[in-house]
C-alpha positions, 0 to 999 in steps of 0.5 A, a space after each residue: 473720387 473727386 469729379 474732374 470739374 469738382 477739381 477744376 472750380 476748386 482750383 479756380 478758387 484757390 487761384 482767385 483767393 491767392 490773387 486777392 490776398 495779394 492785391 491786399 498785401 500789395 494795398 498793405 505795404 503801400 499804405 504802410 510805405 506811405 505811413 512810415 514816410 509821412 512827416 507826421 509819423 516818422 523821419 524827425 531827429 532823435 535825441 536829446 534838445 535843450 528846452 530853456 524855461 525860467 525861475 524854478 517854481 514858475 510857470 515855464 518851468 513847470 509847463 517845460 516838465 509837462 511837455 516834457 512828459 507828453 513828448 515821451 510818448 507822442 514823439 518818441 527818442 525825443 529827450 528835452 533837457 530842460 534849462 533853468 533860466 534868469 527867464 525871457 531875454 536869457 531864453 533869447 539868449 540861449 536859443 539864439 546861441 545855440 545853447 538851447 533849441 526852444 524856448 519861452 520868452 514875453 513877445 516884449 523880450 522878442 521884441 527889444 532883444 539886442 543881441 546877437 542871432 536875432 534875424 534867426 530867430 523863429 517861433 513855433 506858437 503863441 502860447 498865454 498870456 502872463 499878467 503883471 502881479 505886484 504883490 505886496 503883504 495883505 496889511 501893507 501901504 502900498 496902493 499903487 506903484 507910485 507908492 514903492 518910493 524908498 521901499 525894497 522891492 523884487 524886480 525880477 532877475 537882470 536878464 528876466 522878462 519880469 526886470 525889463 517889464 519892471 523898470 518900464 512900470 516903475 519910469 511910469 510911476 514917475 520913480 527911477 528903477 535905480 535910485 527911488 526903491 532898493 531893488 533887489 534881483 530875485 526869481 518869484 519863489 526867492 521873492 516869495 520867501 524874502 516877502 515871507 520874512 519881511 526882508 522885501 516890502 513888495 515885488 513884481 512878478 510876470 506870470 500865467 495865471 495862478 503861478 503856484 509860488 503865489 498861491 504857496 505864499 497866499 496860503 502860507 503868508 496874507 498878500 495883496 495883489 496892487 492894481 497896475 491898471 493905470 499904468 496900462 494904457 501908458 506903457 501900451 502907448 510908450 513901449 509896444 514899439 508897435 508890436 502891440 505887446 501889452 493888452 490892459 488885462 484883469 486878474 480875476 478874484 478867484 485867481 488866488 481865493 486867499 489873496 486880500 481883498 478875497 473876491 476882487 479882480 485885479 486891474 493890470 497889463 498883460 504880455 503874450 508868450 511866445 514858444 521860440 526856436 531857431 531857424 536852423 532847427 529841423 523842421 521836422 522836429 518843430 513840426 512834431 513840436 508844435 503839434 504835441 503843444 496844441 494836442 496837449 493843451 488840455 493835459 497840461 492846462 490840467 495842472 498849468 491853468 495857463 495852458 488852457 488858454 493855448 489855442 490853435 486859432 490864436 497860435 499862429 499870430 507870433 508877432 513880432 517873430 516870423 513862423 518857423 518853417 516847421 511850424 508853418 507846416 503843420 499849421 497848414 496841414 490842419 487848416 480847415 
């Protein structure tokens, strides 16, 4: 037979492990309510956001494909739809529109965009750089821009970044966009293959570095990459329009081992890129957003070496755009 005071101490267990469970359970679901209320974690809109990239085989469109992956498990019920573009001042155009949520476009573009909706316009984050690249066959002339005179040339499509870079590069040259070359308005991979055929006798492309339609065409088809170096300090002076968007840059040798000469760096300008939103976007969405692209820098930059070069110390400078609220959210969350 079990003692009274045996029976009473066990009891008294009993009573302090029920009310020690309970405390944790209360610890528990207040972590847990503070967890599922976190915007971090929780609250974002689900469903589907237009993502506008550029030219099939260009470097947006395949960073769009990427991130378009990672979403799908760091935010999930986030579909984007990606949206092939003409490139840059069409993105503009899109997100401004309401026709897509985000975009890329050159901070060039950003910075001369004349439509409509531009005052809501907002970034999310600086991204890379892309760097000019004339590419013209292995064996050709052409030394310099200045010696397309008379020649056909791709310049990108009309409402692409690459056109409005082109016709600013080709006014310094001393040439005229419209009348000293035969110009046609092609994406890279059109150009690429109208290179390949002898159609086209050189073209512009504007891109992250490699850009796979480049390295295609130089293991299929012997290209040279034109120095544009003289040219940079020029269109920096005459078009930055003070939002300092080009940068006197270099192509290294190894950015295409095939292209000719092999094991020389290319001298040229660069722009930056921008990640680009509205400012009626929610902000959790683009809280989410931007942090997905800082976190996947490395995932992606595995396949788009461009995006390596995507950094959070250097993304918030988006200059000539203004943060998007969501953006600014996060960024100070993960402020030292």
């Amino acid at each position: 037979m079990t003692s009274a005071p045996t029976a009473l101490l066990r009891a008294a267990a009993r009573s302090r492990l029920c009310r020690a469970a309970a405390a944790l359970l209360l610890v528990a679901g207040a972590f847990g309510g503070w967890w599922l209320s976190s915007p971090d974690t929780a609250g974002y809109p689900k469903g589907e956001s237009g993502f506008a990239t550029g030219v099939p085989r260009g470097v947006y469109d395949k960073y769009g494909q990427l991130l378009r992956e990672y979403l799908g498990t760091s935010m999930p019920g986030v579909r984007l739809r990606l949206d092939n573009s003409q490139g840059s001042v069409d993105n503009l155009e899109r997100v401004a529109s309401g026709q897509d949520s985000f975009a890329i476009a050159t901070a060039d573009a950003v910075a001369t965009y004349p439509g409509p909706g531009k005052d809501r316009l907002r970034a999310i984050a600086r991204l890379y750089d892309d760097y000019l690249q004339l590419v013209v066959p292995a064996g050709s002339p052409v030394k310099r821009a200045a010696d397309l005179k008379g020649l056909r040339v791709g310049v990108g499509q009309s409402k692409s970044g690459v056109n409005l870079v082109t016709k600013r590069l080709l006014a310094l040259a001393g040439l005229d966009p419209d009348r000293d070359v035969t110009a046609s308005m092609l994406g890279v991979g059109d150009a690429a293959d109208q290179l390949r055929a002898g159609k086209l006798d050189a073209f512009f492309w504007s891109g992250g570095l490699p850009t796979a339609a480049l390295t295609d065409l130089s293991e299929q088809f012997p290209i040279r990459i034109v120095p544009l170096g003289d040219l940079a300090e020029a269109v920096h002076l005459r078009e930055g329009g003070g939002t300092d968007a080009y940068r006197a840059a270099t192509i290294p040798a190894d950015a295409y081992p095939q292209a000719h000469p092999i094991a020389t760096a290319v001298a040229t300008l660069a722009v930056p890129n921008l990640l680009v939103t509205r400012d009626d976007v929610d902000p959790l969405l683009v809280q989410g957003m931007t942090r997905a692209v800082i976190d996947s820098r490395d995932l992606i930059g595995a396949r788009v070496h461009a995006a390596q070069l995507v950094d959070l110390r250097t993304a918030v400078y988006t200059d000539p755009l203004p943060l998007h609220e969501g953006a600014r959210r996060y960024y100070t969350s993960v402020k030292p």
